[in-house]
C-alpha positions in Angstrom: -27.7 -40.5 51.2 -25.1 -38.8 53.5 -23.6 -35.9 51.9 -19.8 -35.2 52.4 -19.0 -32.3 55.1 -17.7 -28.8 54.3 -14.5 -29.9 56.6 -14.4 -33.2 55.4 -10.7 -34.0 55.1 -9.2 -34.7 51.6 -7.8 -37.8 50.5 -4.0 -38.4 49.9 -5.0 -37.9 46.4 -6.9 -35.2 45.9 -3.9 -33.5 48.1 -1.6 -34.6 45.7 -3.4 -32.8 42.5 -3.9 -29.7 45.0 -0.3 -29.9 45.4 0.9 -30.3 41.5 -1.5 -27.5 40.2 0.1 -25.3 42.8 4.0 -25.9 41.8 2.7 -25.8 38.0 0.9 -22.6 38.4 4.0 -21.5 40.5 6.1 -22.2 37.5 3.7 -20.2 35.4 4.0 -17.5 37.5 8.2 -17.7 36.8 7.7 -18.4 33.3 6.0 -14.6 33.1 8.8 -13.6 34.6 11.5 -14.8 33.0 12.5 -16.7 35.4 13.1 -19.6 33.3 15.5 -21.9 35.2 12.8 -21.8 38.3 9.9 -22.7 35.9 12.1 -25.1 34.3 12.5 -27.1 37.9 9.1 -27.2 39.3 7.4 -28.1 35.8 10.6 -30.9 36.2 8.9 -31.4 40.0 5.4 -32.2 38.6 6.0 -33.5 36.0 7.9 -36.4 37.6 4.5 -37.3 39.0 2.8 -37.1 34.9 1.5 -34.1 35.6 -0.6 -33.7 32.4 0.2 -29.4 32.0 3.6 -29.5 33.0 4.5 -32.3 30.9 3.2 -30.2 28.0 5.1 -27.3 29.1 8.4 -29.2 30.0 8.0 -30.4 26.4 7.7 -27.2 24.6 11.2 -26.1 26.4 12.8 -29.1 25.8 11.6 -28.3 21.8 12.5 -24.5 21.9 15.7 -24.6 23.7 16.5 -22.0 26.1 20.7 -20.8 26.0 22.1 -21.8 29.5 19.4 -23.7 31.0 17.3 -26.6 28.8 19.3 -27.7 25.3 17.2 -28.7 22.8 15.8 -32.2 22.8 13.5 -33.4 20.5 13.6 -36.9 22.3 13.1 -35.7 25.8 10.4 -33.4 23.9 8.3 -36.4 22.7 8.4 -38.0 26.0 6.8 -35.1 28.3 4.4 -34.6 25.0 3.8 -38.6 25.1 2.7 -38.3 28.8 0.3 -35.6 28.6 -1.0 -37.2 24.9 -1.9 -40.4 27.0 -4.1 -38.1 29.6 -6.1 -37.0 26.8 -4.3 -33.9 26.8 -5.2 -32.1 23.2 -2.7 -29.6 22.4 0.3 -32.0 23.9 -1.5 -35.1 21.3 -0.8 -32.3 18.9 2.1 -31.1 19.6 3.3 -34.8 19.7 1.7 -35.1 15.9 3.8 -32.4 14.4 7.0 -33.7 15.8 6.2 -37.4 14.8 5.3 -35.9 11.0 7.7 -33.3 10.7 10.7 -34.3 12.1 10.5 -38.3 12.2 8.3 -38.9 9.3 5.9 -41.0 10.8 3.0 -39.9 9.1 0.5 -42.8 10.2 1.2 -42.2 14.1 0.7 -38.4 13.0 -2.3 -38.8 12.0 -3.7 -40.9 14.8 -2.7 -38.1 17.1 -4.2 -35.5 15.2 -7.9 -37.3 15.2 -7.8 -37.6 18.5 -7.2 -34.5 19.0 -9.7 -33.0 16.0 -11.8 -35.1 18.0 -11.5 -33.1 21.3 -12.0 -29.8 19.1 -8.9 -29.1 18.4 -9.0 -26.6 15.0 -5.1 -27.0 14.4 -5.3 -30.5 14.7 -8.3 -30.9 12.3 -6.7 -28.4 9.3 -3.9 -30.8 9.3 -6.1 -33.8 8.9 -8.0 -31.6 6.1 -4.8 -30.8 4.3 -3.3 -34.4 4.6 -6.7 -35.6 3.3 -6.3 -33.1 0.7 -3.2 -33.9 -0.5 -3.2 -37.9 0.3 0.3 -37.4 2.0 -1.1 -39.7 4.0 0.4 -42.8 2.5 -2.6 -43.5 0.4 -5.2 -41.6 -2.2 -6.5 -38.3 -2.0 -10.1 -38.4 0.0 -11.8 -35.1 -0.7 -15.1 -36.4 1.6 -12.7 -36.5 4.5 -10.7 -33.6 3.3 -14.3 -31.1 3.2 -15.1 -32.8 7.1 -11.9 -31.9 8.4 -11.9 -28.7 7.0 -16.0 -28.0 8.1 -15.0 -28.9 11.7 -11.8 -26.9 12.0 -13.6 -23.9 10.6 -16.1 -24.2 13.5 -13.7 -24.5 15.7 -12.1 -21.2 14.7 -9.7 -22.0 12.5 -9.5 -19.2 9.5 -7.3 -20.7 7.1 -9.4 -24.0 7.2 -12.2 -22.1 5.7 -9.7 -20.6 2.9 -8.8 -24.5 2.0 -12.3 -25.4 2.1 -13.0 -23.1 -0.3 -10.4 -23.9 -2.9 -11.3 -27.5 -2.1 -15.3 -26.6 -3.4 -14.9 -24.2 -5.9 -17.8 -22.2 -7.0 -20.2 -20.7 -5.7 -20.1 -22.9 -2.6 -16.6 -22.4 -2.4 -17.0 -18.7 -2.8 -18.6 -18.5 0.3 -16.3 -19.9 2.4 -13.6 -17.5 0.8 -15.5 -14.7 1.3 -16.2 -15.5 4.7 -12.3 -15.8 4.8 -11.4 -12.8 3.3 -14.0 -10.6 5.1 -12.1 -11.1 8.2 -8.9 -10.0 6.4 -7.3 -13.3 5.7 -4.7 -12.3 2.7 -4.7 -15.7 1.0 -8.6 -16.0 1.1 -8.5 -12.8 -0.4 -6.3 -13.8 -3.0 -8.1 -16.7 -4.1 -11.5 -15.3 -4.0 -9.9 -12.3 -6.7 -8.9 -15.3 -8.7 -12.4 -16.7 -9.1 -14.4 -13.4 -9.7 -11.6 -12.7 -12.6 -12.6 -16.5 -13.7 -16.1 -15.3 -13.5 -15.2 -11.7 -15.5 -16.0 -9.8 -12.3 -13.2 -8.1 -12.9 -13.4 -4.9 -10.5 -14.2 -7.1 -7.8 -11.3 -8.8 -8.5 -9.2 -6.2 -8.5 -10.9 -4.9 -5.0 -9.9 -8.4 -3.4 -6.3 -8.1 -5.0 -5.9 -5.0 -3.7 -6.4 -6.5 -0.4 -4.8 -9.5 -0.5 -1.6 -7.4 -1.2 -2.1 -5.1 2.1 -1.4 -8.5 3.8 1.8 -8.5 1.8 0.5 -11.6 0.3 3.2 -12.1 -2.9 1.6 -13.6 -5.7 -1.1 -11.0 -5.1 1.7 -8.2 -5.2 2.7 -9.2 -8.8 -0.6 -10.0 -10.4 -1.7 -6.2 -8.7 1.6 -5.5 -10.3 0.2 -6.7 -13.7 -2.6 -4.9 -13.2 -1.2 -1.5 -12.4 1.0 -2.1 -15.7 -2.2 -2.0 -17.6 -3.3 1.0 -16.8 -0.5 2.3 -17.3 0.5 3.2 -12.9 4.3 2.1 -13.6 5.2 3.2 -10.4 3.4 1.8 -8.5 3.9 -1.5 -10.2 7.5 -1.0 -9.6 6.8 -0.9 -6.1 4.8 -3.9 -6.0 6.9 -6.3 -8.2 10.1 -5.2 -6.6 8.3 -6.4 -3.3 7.3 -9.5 -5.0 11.0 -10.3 -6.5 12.6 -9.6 -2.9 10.3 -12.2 -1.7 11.7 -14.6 -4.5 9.0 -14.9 -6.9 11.2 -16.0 -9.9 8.1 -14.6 -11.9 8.6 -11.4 -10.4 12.5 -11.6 -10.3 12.2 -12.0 -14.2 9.6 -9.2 -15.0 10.7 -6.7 -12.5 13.9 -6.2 -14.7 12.2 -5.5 -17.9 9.8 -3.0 -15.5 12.6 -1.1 -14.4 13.5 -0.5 -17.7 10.4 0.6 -19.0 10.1 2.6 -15.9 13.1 4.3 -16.7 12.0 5.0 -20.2 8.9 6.2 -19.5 10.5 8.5 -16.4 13.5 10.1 -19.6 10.2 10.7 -21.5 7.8 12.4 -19.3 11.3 14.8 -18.0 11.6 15.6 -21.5 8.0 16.4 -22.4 7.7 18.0 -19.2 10.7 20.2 -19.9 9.5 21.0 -22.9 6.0 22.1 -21.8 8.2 24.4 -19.7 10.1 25.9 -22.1 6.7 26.2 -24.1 5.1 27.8 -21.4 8.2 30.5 -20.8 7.8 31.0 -24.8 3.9 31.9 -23.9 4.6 33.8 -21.3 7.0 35.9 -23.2 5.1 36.7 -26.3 2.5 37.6 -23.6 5.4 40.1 -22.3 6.1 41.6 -26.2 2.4 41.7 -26.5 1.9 43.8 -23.3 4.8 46.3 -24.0 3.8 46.8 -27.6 0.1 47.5 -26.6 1.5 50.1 -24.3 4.6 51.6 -26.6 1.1 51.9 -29.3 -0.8 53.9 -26.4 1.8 56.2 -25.9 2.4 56.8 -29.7 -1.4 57.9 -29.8 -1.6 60.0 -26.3 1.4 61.5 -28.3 -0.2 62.4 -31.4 -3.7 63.6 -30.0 -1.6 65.8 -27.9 0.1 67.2 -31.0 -3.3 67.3 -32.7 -4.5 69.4 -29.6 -1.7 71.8 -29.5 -1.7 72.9 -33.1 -5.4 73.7 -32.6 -4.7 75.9 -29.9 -1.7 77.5 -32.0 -4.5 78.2 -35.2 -6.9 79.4 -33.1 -4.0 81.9 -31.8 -3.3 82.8 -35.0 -6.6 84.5 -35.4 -6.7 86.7 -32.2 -3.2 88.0 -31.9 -1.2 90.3 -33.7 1.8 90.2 -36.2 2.9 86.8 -35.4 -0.9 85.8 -35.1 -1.5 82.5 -33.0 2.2 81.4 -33.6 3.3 83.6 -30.8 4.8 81.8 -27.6 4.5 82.6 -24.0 7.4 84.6 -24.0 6.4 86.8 -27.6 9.0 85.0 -29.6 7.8 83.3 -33.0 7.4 79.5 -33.4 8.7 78.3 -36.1 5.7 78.1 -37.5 5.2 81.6 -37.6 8.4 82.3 -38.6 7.6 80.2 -42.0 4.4 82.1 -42.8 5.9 85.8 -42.5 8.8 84.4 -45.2 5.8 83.2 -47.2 4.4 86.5 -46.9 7.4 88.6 -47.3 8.2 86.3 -50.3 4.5 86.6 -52.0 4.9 90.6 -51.7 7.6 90.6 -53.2 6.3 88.8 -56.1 3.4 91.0 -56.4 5.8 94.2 -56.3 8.1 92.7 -59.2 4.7 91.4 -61.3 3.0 95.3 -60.4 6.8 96.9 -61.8 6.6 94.1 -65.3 3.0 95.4 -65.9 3.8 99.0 -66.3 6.2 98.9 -68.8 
């Protein structure tokens, strides 16, 4: 068999793809930009000829809306989507699908779009299928087989909030695992759920562990059971925190409780002043008997260095008293008396002159 030469020329058709990806990756090129009138036109240029990319992008414009340029059509939006969805294009058959359920309520054409394109791997397009499964919003009964299959295949596809519904959907320990799966990779609502069944379970730290980060994801019902939590051990402010976050989202169960919290919060705030004001003033109390102690220690010190010296100077003053004359050891630097010595020569004077007078009585 011949084989087709390097400088073969192209057909009319392959030149007419070449030509199409070139304007559409042109327009991509303006889109980064911001260019968005000249992306606008030559996705319009392609897709005139059903280019499958540019249809889908033309579409998403026409949806979003851009001030000045491309009003918002949702029927022009369906058409571009339409085109690429007959190519086989995935994310336009799904794009198509959420405008078909959400906006015109055709829930069976919905859901043909979306299996075809679950089928072509598309995780989106499968968690919807698992969730109208689920729910049997799908004009007809719940089917839980179809539901878990959904689920399965937009979870392999990469699709991290499929394996959170697949694990409410199973429950235990199965279900578990899928949630933990979830929640290791920091999904807030897997995280959530999986504290719910380990507090089911009476795991209860664990619980607490997962609720803890279920609310760094600002996840609300998380924030007020944390809330509840923190309330039992008695962290009030910190629960204040996290139900006030959980009422400003407009959880009426927070909006409710976070009133009586701020109360108690309050309360508990007047109380903890007071006793803290009064472990002040008991501790200035402490303090100063500590003062009084102190000074009367020392005032008792000085009383006794007073009284020793005393003690030592009237030792010194009898031991004078021996050694020197007339006035004996009562004499003072100077020769004068004390008053000590002073006393003791009227005692004598006084005693002789007893003696004289009891000396005169005896001779007559």
């Amino acid at each position: 068999m011949a084989s087709l030469a390097d400088d073969q020329p192209l057909t009319s058709t392959a030149r007419a793809r070449l030509n199409l990806l070139h304007i559409y990756n042109t327009a991509c090129e303006y889109l980064e930009k911001g260019e968005v009138k000249s992306a606008f036109q030559l996705f319009s240029q392609a897709a005139a000829h059903s280019h499958p990319l540019s249809c889908h992008n033309l579409g998403i414009m026409y949806e979003r809306g851009h001030p000045g340029i491309v009003e918002k059509d949702m029927v022009q939006a369906m058409k571009m989507y339409s085109i690429a969805a007959e190519r086989r294009f995935p994310e336009s058959q799904y794009a198509l699908a959420c405008l078909l359920k959400n906006v015109m309520c055709e829930m069976d054409s919905a859901v043909e779009l979306f299996i075809m394109a679950a089928d072509q791997g598309h995780a989106s397009a499968a968690f919807n299928l698992g969730v109208i499964y689920e729910s049997g919003s799908a004009n007809g009964p719940k089917d839980f087989e179809s539901a878990k299959r959904y689920y399965e295949l937009a979870v392999s596809n990469g699709h991290a909030k499929a394996a959170v519904n697949l694990g409410v959907l199973l429950g235990g320990q199965e279900g578990e695992k899928w949630l933990a799966a979830a929640a290791n990779s920091g999904d807030g609502v897997a995280c959530f759920n999986l504290s719910l069944a380990l507090k089911e379970k009476g795991e209860n730290e664990k619980s607490v562990e997962y609720l803890e980060k279920a609310s760094e994801s600002k996840h609300v019902s998380a924030c007020y059971n944390l809330a509840k939590e923190k309330i039992r051990i008695g962290d009030l402010a910190e629960a204040e925190k996290l139900m006030n976050f959980a009422a400003d989202e407009g959880d009426p169960r927070a909006v409710k409780d976070s009133r009586k919290l701020t109360r108690i919060v309050r309360n508990d705030r007047i109380v903890k002043e007071q006793e803290e004001k009064a472990r002040r003033e008991m501790e200035e109390l402490r303090l100063d008997e500590e003062r009084r102690g102190e000074e009367n220690k020392l005032r008792i010190l000085k009383t006794q260095q007073a009284l020793e010296n005393m003690g030592k100077e009237e030792e010194e003053e009898g031991e004078e008293e021996h050694t020197e004359e007339g006035y004996g050891d009562n004499r003072n630097t100077r020769g004068k008396p004390t008053q000590t010595a002073i006393e003791r020569v009227k005692a004598a004077v006084a005693a002789r002159k007893a003696k004289a007078k009891a000396d005169a009585a005896a001779k007559r």
